[in-house]
N, C-alpha and C positions, 0 to 999 in steps of 0.2 A: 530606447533600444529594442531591437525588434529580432526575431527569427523566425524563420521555416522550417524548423528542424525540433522536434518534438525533445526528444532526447538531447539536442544542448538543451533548449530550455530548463530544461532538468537537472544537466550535468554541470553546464557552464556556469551556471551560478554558483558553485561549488568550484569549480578552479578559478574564477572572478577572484571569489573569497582568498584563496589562497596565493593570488597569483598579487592581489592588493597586499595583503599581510606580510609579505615581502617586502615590495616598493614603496608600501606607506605604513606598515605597522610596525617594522621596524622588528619581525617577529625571529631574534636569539637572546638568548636562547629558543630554541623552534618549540610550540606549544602551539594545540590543534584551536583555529580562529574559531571554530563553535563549539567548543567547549573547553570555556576557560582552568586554565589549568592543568589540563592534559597534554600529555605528550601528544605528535604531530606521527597519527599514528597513519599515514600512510603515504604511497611514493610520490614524490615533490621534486623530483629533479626538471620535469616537463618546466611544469610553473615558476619554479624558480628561474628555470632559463628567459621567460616571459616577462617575470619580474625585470630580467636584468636589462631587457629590452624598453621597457616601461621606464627604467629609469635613465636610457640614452637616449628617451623623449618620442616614444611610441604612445599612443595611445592602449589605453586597455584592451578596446575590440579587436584594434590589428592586431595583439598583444597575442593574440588566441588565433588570429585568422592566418597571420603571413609565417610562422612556425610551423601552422598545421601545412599551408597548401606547398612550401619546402620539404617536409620529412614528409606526406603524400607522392610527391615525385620521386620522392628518392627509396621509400617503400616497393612505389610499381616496378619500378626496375630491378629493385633487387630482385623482387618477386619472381619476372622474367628471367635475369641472370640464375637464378636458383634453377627452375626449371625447367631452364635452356640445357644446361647443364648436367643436372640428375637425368632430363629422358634424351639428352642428343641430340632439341631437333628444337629450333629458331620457332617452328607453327607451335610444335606442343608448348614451347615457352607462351607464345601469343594466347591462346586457349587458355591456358592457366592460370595466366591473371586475369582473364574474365570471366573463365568457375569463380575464380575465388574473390574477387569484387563485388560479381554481381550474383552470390550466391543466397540463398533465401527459401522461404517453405512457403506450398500454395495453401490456402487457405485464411482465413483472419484470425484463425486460433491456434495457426504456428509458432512457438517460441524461437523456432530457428529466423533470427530475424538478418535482415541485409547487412554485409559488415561495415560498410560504408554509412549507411544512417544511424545505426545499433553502436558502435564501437569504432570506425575512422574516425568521423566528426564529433562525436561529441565527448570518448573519451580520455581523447589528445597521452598519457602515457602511451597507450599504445604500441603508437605511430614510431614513438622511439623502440620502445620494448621490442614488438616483434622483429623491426629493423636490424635491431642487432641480435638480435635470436638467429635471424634468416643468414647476416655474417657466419655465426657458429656453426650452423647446421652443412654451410661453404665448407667453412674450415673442418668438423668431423667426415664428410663426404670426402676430403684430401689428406685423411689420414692426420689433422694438425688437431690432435685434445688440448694440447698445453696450451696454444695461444685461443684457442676454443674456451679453456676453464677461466682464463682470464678474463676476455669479457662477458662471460656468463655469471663471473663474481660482482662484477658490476650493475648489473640486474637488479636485485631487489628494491632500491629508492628510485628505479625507473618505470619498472612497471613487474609485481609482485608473481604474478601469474606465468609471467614469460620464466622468469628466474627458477620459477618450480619447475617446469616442460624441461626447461634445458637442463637443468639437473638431473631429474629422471632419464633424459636423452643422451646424456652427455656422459652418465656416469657409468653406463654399460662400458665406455673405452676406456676403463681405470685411474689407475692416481694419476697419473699427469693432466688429467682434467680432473679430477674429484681435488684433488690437492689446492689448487688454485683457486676454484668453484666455491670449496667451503671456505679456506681462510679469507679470502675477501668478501664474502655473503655471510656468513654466519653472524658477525658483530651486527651489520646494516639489521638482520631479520630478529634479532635479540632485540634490538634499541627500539625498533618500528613500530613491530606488527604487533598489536594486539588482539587483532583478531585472533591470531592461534591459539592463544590461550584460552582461549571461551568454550564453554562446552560444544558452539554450534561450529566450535572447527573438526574437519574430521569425521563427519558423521554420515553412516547410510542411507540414504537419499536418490531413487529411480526417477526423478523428476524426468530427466532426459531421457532415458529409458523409454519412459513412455513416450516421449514427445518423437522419437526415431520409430515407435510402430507405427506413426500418421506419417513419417517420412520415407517409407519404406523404397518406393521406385528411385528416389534419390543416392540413400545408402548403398541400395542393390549394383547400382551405377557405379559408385566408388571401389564395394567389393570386386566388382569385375574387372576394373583397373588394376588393384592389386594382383587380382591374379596371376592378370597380362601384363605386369611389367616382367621390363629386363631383370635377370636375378637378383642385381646388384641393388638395380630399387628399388625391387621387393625386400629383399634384406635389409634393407636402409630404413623402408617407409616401416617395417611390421614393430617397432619400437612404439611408434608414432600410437599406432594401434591400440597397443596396452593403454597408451593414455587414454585415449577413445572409452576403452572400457573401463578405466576408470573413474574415470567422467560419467559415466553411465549407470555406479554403483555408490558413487561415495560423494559427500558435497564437501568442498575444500575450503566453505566460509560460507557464513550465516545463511547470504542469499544465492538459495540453488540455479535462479537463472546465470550467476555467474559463472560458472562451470563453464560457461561457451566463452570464457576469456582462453580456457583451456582448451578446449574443441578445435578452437581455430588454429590450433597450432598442425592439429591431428588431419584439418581443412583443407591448410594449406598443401603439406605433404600428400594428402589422398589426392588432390586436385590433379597435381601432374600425371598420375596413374592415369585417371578421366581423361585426360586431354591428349597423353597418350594414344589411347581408345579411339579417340575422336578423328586422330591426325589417320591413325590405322585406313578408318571407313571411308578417306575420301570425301566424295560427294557426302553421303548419306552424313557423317560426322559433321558438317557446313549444317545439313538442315534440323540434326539435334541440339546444335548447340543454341539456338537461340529456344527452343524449345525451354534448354536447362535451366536460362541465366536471366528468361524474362521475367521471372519474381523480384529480382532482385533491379533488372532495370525500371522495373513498373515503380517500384519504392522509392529510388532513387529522381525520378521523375518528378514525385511526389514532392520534394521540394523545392523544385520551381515554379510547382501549382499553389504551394501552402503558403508565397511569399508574405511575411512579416502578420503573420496568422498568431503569433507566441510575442508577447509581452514580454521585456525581462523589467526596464525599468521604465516610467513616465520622467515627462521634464521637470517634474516637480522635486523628485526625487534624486535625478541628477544633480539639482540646484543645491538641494540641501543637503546631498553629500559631499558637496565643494566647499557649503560653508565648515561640513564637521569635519573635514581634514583641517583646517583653520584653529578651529575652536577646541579640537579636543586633542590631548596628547597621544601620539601612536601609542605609548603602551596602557592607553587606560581599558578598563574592563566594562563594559558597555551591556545592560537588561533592554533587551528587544523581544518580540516577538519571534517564534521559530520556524514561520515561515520559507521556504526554498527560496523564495528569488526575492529575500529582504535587502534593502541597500543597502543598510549601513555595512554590513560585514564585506560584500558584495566590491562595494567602491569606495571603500574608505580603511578597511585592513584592521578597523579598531577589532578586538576580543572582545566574541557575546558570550553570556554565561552560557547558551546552549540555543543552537542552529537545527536544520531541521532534522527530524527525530529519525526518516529514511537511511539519509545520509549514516547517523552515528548508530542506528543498527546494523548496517554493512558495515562498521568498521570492531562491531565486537563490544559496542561501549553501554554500561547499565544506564540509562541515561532515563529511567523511569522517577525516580527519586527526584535527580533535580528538576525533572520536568513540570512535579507535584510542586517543589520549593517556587518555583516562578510564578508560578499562579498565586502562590502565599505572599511573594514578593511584590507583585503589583494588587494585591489587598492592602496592603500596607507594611508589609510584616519587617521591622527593620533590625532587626536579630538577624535575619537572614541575608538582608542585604548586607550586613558587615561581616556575615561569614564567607559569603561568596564575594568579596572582596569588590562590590559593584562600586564605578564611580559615577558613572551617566545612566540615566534611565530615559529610553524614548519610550512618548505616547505619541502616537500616529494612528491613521487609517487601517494603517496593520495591524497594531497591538488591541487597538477596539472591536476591530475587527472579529480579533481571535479570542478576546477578553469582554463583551457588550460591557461587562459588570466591576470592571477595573476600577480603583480607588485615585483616580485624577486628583480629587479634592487632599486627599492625603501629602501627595507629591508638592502641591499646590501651599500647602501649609505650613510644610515641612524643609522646602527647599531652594536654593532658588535656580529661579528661571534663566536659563542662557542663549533658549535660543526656540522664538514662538512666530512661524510662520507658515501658510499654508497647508495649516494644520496638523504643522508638526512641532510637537516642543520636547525639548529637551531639559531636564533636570541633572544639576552637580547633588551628587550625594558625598563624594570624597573625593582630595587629591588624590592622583593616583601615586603609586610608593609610600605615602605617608599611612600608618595606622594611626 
């Protein structure tokens, strides 16, 4: 399995994981597929739906591919209908979704990346999240908070980010949206998120800041939009704004490029102002706008130059993840390597003691400790393997890889063999359920 797109490679090994853990792992009670044990600390409703797709005999890849290129269409349009709507005018809708698709910062040291390669494709919540954000933002724009608070309560186990914007957005128009907003979000954000608890939520952070004084003729453009709208969406959009500046001062979880989950809410809303602008100038707006949006078309280019440029998995690894669906019970607890784009977790939904170590810092999780215990665990150390409740240990290409110095001969001595091909074997250390 192959990609062009840098960022699934990255991401989609990660909803792979999850989206298996579901249709093969068999994973309820819900517990996070890289690290065993833990709650399933974030939003899964994307993948879940994927799963359920996988299990009325989809493949995995379409699994990820024909969800996203549906809630993709059904995105642009709202996007259009949004603001078609707030500025009046069919062109400034057309304009709008092409700031805002094909938006992006020049230079190769811009954080501000394409939303299309950065976040459509590869980080699939999204696509639903901001989708039903952009309903709400409908529905506050006509005066409707209550069925606004409603599904902006539904938010948090769709996409965490959107659920915060429309809170803050939503809660300026009172209890008939705060009312409904918190008692259906509140219990989801208690159960889930563990990032909030961590020191690294909540903290003062100009990462963006700075990254908006190397975007400045950009910003400048948006400001100017704002000025020149109609009153109604300036009054509308300057909410939006706060958020902007907030984003700009404070970081809302561990990793501060994530902020721009937030930005884009702020994006999308400036954008109509800009297009506005745009429809204003006539001619001259026709020849700024490809001006604006060719960053972002240049990037998006960029992967049908980079075709199958990213690795996720070889045939070999395919093979042998067909056999460990077979061979091993979905809920056993499985020591791998923590590598990103490892298969077993990937295509087969089994629980590893601990996935890649990226991934479970964005989510908030101490994950240094057990990191140190794995390494002790493939020395030998069988205390640890009975504490961390392992039944299977793969040694592969991966685990040598990441280990040269790993205790084979231990495994070897100790256990027996279930499954040695292609240079990958596998060892039972415990039933699983049985102590």
């Amino acid at each position: 399995w192959y990609s062009s797109c840098s960022n699934c490679w990255g991401d989609w090994s990660a909803h792979l994981t999850y989206i298996s853990s579901f249709a093969y792992g068999h994973n309820f009670p819900l517990e996070l597929p890289v690290f065993s044990g833990h709650k399933f600390t974030y939003p899964f409703v994307i993948d879940l739906l994927s799963a359920g797709l996988v299990k009325l005999g989809l493949d995995l890849p379409n699994s990820l591919v024909i969800p996203g290129l549906i809630l993709s269409v059904i995105l642009t349009y709202l996007i259009y209908r949004l603001a078609k709507e707030l500025a009046g005018s069919g062109r400034a809708g057309i304009f709008a979704v092409l700031l805002f698709l094909f938006n992006g910062g020049w230079g190769a040291d811009s954080r501000w990346l394409n939303f299309i390669t950065s976040q459509l494709i590869p980080q699939r919540g999204i696509l639903l999240g901001l989708s039903l954000s952009i309903i709400i933002y409908f529905l506050l724009w006509k005066k409707k908070p209550a069925p606004a608070g409603i599904i902006a309560g539904l938010l948090p186990l769709v996409h965490a980010h959107s659920y915060l914007v429309t809170l803050m957005i939503g809660g300026l128009s009172g209890w008939k949206f705060l009312l409904p907003v918190l008692t259906l979000g509140l219990p989801q954000i208690g159960y889930v998120y563990g990032w909030a608890v961590g020191k690294d939520f909540l903290a003062v952070d100009t990462f963006w800041l700075k990254q908006w004084l190397n975007l400045w003729p950009i910003l400048a453009f948006l400001v100017l939009g704002l000025i020149n709208s109609p009153k109604k969406l300036r009054r509308f959009s300057l909410p939006f704004w706060l958020v902007f500046l907030a984003a700009n001062f404070f970081r809302f979880q561990p990793y501060d490029w994530d902020n721009t989950k937030l930005l884009i809410h702020w994006y999308l809303i400036a954008s109509i102002g800009a297009a506005l602008i745009l429809v204003r100038l006539k001619l001259i707006g026709l020849l700024i706008l490809p001006l604006l949006i060719f960053p972002g078309v240049r990037e998006v280019a960029k992967l049908t130059q980079d075709s199958n440029q990213y690795q996720f998995f070889n045939n070999q690894q395919l093979a042998v993840a067909d056999s460990v669906r077979r061979l091993i019970p979905p809920q056993a607890v499985v020591l791998t390597a923590s590598n990103h784009n490892h298969w077993l977790p990937a295509l087969t939904g089994r629980q590893i003691v601990m996935g890649y170590p990226g991934w479970l810092w964005t989510y908030g999780i101490d994950y240094l400790p057990r990191q140190a215990d794995v390494v002790k665990m493939y020395q030998g150390n069988a205390e640890l393997l009975d504490e961390y409740l392992v039944n299977y240990v793969v040694i592969g290409p991966d685990e040598k890889n990441m280990w040269p110095d790993l205790n084979e001969a231990y495994f070897e001595a100790n256990f027996p063999l279930i499954y040695n091909e292609s240079g990958y074997q596998i060892f039972s250390i415990s039933t699983p359920g049985v102590d």
